[in-house]
N, C-alpha and C positions, 0 to 999 in steps of 0.2 A: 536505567541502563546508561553508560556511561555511552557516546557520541564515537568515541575513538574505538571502541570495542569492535563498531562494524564501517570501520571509516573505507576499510579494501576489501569486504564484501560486493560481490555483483549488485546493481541497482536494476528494479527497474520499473516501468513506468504503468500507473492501476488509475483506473477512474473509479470516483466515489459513486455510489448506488444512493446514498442516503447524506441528508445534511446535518451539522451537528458536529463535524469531524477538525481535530485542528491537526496542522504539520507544519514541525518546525516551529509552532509556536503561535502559528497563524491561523484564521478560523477558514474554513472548506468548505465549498458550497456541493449539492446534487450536483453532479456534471465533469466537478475539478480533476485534473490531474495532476500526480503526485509520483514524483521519484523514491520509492522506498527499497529497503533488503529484500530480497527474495524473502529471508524467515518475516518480515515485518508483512508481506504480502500474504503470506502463506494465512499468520493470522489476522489480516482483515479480510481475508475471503470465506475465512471459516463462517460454514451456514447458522450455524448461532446469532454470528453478528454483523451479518449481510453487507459489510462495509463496500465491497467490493465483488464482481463477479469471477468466480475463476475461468481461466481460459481449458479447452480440451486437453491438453498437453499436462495439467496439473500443477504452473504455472497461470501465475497472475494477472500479468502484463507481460509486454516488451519490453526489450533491453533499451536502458535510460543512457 
């Protein structure tokens, strides 16, 4: 995925459930928080890949 595709997409901010994760190019610990797309949250909260917990609202995090 090209960078500028979601450069004025809303961000917003997910803490990682699990270690192993990299963003932006950098490695991620258990605990980390990460500003990403809504779409990019949507799929680390998917229960497959338990990246992330989703929030009630079905919504990832808060606004970044």
């Amino acid at each position: 995925m090209n960078p500028a595709d979601n450069a004025n997409e809303k961000k917003v901010k997910v803490k990682l459930l699990k270690d192993g994760h990299s963003h932006a190019g950098k490695p991620c610990a258990k605990g980390d928080t990460i500003s990403v797309t809504e779409a990019d949250a949507k799929w680390l909260a998917n229960p497959k890949r338990g990246l992330i917990a989703p929030t009630k609202a079905g919504a990832a995090g808060g606004e970044a």
